[in-house]
MDTraj code that builds the backbone (N, CA, C; nanometers):
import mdtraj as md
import numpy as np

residues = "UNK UNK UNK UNK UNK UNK UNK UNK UNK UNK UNK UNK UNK UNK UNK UNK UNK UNK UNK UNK UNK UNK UNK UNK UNK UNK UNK UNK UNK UNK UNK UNK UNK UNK UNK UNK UNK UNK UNK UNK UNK UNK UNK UNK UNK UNK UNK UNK UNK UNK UNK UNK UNK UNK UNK UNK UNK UNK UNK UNK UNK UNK UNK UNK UNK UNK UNK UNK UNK UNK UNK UNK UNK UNK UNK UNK UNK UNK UNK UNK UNK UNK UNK UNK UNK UNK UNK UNK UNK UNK UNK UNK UNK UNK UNK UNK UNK UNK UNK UNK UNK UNK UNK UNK UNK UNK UNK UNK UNK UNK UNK UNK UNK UNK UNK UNK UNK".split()
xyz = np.array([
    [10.9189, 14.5499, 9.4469],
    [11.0164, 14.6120, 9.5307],
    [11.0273, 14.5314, 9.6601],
    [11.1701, 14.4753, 9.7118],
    [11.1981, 14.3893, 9.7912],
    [11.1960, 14.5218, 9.9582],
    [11.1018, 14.4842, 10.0820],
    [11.1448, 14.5189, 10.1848],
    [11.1869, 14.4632, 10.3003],
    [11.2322, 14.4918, 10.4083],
    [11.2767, 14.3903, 10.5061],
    [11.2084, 14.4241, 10.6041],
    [11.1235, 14.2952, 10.6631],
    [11.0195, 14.2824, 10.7309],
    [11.0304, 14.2649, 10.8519],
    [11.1213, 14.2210, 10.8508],
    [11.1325, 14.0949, 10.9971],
    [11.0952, 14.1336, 11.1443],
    [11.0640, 14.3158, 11.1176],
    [11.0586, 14.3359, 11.2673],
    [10.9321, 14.4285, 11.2855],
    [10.8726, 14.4521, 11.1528],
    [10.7812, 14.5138, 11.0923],
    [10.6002, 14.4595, 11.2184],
    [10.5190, 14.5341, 11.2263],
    [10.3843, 14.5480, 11.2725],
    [10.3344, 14.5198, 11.1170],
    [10.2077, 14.4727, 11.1310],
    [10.1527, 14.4649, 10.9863],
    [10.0275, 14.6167, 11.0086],
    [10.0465, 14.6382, 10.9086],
    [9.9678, 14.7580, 10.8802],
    [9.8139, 14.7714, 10.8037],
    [9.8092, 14.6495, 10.7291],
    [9.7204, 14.6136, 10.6643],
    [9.5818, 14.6823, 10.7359],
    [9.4937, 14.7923, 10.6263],
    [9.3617, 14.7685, 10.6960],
    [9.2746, 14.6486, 10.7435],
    [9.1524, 14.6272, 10.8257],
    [9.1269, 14.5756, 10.8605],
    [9.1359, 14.4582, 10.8906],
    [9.2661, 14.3864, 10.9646],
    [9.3469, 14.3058, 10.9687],
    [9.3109, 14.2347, 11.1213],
    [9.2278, 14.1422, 11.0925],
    [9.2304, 14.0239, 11.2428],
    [9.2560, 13.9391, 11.2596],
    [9.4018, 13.8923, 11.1684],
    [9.4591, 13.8020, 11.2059],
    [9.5185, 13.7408, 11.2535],
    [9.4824, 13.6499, 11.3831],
    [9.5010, 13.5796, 11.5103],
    [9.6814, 13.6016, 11.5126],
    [9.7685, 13.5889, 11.4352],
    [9.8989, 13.5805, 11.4534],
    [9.9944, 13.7204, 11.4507],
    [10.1130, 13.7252, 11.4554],
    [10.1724, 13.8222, 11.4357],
    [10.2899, 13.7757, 11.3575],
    [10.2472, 13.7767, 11.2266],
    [10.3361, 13.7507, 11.1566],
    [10.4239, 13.8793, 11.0742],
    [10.6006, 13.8226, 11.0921],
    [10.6662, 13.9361, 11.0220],
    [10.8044, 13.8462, 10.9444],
    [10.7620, 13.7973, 10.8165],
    [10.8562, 13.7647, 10.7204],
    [11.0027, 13.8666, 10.7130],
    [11.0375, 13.7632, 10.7020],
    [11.2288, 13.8352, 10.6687],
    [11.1748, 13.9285, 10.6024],
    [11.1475, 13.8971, 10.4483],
    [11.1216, 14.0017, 10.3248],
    [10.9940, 13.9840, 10.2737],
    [10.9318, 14.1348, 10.2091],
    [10.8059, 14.1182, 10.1328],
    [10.8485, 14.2177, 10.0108],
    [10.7902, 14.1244, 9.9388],
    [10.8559, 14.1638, 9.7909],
    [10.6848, 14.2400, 9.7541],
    [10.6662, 14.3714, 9.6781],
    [10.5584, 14.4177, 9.6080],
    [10.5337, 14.5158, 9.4818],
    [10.4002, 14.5263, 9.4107],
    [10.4438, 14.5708, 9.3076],
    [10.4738, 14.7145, 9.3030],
    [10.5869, 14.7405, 9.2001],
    [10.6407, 14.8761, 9.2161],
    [10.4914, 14.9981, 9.2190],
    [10.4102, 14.9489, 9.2119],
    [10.2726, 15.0187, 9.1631],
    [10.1565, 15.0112, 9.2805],
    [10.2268, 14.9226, 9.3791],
    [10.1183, 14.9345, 9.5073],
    [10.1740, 14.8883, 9.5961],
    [10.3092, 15.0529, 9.6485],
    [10.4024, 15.0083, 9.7789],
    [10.3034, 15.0622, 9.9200],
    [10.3654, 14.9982, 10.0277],
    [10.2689, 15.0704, 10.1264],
    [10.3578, 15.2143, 10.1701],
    [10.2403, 15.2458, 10.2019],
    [10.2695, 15.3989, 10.2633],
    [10.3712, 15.4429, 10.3360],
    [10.4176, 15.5671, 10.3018],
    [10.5619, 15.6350, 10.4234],
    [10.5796, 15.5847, 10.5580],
    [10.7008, 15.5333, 10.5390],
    [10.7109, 15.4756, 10.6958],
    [10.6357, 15.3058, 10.7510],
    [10.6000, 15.2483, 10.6389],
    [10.5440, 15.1266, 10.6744],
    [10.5703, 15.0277, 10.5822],
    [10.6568, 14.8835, 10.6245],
    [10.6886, 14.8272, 10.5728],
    [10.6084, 14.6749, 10.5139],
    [10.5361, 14.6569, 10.6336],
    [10.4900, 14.4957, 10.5924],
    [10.3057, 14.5787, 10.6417],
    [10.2315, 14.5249, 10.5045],
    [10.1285, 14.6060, 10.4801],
    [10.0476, 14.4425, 10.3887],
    [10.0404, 14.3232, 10.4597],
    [9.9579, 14.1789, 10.3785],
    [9.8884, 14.2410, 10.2947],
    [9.7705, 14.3965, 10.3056],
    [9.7131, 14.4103, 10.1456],
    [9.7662, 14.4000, 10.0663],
    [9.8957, 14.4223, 10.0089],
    [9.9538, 14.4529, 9.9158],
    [10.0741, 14.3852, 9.8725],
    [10.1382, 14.3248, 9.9342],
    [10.2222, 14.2293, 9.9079],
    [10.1735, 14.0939, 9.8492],
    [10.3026, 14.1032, 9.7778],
    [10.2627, 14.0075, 9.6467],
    [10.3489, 13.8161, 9.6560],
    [10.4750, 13.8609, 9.7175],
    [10.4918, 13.7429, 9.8081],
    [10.6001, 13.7996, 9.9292],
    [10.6267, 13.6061, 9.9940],
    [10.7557, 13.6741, 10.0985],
    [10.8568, 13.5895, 10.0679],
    [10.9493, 13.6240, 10.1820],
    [11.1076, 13.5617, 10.1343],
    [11.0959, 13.5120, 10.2569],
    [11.1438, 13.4042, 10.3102],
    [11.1681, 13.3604, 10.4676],
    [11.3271, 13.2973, 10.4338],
    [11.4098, 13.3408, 10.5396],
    [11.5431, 13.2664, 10.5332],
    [11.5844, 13.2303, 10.6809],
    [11.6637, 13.1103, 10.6414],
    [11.6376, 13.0183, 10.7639],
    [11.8201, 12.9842, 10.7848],
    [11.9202, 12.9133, 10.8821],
    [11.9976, 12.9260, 10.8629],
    [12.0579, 12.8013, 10.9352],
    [11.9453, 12.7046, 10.9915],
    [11.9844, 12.5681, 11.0185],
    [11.9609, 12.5085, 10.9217],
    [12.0053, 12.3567, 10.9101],
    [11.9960, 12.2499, 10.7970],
    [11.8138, 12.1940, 10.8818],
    [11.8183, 12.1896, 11.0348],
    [11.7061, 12.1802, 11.0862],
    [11.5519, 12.2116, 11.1017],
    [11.5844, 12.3722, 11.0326],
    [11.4578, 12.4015, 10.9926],
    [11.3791, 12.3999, 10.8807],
    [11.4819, 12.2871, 10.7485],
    [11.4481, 12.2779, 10.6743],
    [11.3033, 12.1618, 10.6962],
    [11.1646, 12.2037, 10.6188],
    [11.0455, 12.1424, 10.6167],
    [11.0578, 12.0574, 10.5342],
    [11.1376, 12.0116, 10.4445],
    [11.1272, 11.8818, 10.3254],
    [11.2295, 11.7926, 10.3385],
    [11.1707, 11.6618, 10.3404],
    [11.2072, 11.5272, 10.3188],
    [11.3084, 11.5346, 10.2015],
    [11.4460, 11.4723, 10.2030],
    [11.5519, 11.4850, 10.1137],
    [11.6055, 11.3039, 10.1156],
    [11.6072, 11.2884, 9.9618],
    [11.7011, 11.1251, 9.9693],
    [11.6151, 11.0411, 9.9981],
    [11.4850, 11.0223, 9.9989],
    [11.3614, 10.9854, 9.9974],
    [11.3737, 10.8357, 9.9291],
    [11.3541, 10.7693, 9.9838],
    [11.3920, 10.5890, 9.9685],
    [11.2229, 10.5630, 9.8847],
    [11.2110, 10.5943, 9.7673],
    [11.0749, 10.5533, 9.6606],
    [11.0141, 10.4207, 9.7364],
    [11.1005, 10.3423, 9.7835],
    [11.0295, 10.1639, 9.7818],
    [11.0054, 10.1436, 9.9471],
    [11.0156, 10.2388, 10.0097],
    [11.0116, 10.2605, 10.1795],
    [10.8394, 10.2531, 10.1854],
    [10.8033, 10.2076, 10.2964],
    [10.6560, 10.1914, 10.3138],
    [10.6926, 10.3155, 10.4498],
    [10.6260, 10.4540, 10.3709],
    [10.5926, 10.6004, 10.4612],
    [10.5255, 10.5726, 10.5581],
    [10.4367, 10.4531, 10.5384],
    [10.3006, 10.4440, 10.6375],
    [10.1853, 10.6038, 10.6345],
    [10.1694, 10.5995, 10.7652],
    [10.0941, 10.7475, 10.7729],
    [10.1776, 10.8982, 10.7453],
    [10.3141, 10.8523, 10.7828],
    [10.3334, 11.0011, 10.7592],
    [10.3854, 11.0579, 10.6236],
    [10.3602, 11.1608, 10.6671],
    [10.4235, 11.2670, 10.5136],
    [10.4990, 11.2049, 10.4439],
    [10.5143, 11.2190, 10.2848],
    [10.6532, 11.1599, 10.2464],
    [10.7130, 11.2802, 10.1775],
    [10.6558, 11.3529, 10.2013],
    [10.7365, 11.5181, 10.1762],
    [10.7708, 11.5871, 10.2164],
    [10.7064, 11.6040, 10.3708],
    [10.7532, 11.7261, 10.4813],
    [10.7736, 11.6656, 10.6101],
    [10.8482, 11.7184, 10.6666],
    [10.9092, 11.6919, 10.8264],
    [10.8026, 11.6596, 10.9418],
    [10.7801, 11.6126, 10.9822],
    [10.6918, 11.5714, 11.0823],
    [10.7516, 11.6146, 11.2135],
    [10.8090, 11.6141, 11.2381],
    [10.8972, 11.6811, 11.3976],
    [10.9947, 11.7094, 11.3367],
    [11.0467, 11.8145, 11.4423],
    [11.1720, 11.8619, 11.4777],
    [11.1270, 12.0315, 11.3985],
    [11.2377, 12.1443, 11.4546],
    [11.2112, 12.2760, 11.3901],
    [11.1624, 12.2596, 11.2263],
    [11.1922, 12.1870, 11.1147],
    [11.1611, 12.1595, 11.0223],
    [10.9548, 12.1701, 11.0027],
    [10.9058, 12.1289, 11.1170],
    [10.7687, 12.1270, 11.1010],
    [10.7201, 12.2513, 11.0927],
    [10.7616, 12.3258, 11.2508],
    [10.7607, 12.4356, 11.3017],
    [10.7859, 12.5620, 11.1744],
    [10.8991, 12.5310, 11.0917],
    [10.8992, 12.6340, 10.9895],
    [10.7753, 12.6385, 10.8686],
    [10.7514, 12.4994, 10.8502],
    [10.6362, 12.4531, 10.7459],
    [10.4850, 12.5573, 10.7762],
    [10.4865, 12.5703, 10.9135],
    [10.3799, 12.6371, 11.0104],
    [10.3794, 12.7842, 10.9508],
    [10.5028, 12.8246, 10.9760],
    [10.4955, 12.9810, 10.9816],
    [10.5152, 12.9979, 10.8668],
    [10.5309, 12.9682, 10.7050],
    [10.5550, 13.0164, 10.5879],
    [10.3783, 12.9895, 10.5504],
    [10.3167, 12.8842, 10.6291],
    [10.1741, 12.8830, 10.6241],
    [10.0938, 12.9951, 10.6668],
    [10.1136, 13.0638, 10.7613],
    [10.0688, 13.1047, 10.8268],
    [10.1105, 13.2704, 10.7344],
    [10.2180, 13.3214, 10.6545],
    [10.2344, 13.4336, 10.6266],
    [10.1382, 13.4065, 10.4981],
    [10.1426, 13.2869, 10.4342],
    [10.0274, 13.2525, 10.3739],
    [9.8550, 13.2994, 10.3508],
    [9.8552, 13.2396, 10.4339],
    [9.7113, 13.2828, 10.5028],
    [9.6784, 13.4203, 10.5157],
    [9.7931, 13.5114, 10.6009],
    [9.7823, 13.6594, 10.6316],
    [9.7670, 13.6939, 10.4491],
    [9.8190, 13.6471, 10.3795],
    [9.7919, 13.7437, 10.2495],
    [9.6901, 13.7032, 10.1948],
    [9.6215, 13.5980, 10.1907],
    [9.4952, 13.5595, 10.1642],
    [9.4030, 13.5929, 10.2445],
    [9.3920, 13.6415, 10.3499],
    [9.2772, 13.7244, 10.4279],
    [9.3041, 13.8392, 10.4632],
    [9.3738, 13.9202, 10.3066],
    [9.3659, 14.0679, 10.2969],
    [9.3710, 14.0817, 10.1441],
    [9.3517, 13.9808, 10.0823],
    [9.3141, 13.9979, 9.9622],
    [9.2639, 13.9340, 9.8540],
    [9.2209, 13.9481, 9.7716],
    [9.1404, 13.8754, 9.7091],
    [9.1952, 13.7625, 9.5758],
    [9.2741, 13.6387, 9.6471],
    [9.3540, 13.5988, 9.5413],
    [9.3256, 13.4494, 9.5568],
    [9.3638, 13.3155, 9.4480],
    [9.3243, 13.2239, 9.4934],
    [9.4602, 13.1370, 9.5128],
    [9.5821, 13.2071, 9.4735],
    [9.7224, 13.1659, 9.5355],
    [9.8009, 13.2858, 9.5554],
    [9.9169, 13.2035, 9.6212],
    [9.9939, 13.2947, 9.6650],
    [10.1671, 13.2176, 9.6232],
    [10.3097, 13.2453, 9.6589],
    [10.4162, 13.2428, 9.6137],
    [10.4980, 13.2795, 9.7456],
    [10.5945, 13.2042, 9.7765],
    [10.6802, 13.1918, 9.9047],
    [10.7775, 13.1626, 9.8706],
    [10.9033, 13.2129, 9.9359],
    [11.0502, 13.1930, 9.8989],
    [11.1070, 13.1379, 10.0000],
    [11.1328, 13.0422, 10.0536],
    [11.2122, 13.0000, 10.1658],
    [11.3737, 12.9425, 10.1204],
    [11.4596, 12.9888, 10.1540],
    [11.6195, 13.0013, 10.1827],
    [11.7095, 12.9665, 10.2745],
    [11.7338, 12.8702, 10.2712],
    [11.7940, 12.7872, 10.3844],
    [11.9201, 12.7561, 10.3679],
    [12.0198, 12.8194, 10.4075],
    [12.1510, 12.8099, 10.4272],
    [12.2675, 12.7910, 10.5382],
    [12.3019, 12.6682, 10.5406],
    [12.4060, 12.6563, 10.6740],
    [12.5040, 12.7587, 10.6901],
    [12.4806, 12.8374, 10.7978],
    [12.6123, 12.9157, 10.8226],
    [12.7340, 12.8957, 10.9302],
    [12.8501, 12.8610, 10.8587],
    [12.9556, 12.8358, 10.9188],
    [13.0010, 12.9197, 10.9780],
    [13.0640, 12.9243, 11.0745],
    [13.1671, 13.0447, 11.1312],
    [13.3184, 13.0199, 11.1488],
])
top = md.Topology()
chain = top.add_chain()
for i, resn in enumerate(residues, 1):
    res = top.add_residue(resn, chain, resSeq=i)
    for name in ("N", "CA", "C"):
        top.add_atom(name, md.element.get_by_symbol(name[0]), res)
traj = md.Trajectory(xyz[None], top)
C-alpha cells in the first residue's frame, strides 16, 4: 500500500537516526501498515519512491564515452552538482530502513521528470 510521506515524522519505535528523513512515498505490505494516523513508520516499510523534477538532480552519468579515461572519479554517478546531493538522500532513506529492520537489502524508486510550464 502506497503512502505519501513527504511531510511525515517517522514513527518507527526505537528510532535514532541522526537524520530526518521523509520520502515522497513509502510503499508497504498490505499486512503490516502503520498505525491510525501515522504515515512513514521505517519498521515497516518495504521501499520508497523519491521524485525529483530537475534534469539536475538526476545522480547518474548518461552518454558515457566507454574509451574516456574517468580517472578517479565515478563513472556512474554525479560527483557535483544537486545530482550528488540526491544520491545522498535516497542513501540515507536507505539506511533509515536498515536500522529498523532486519534485512540485508532494500529497493528505491527514484523518478525524475522535467516539468515544463
Amino acid at each position: 500500500m502506497l503512502f505519501h510521506t513527504h511531510n511525515s515524522a517517522n514513527t518507527a519505535p526505537r528510532n535514532d537516526f541522526p537524520y530526518s528523513c521523509k520520502p515522497d512515498c513509502s510503499v508497504y505490505d498490505h499486512n503490516r501498515l502503520p498505525q491510525e494516523g501515522e504515515t512513514l513508520n521505517s519498521s515497516l516499510i518495504e521501499f520508497t519512491i523519491e521524485f525529483k523534477t530537475k534534469r539536475s538532480q538526476d545522480p547518474f552519468r548518461h552518454g558515457l564515452d566507454r574509451n574516456a579515461d574517468t580517472g578517479k572519479n565515478n563513472p556512474l554517478m554525479v560527483t557535483e552538482s544537486t545530482g550528488s546531493e540526491m544520491a545522498g538522500q535516497v542513501i540515507a532513506y536507505t539506511t533509515l530502513i536498515l536500522s529498523t529492520q532486519y534485512r540485508t537489502h532494500t529497493f528505491s524508486v527514484l523518478i525524475i521528470m522535467t516539468m515544463h510550464g
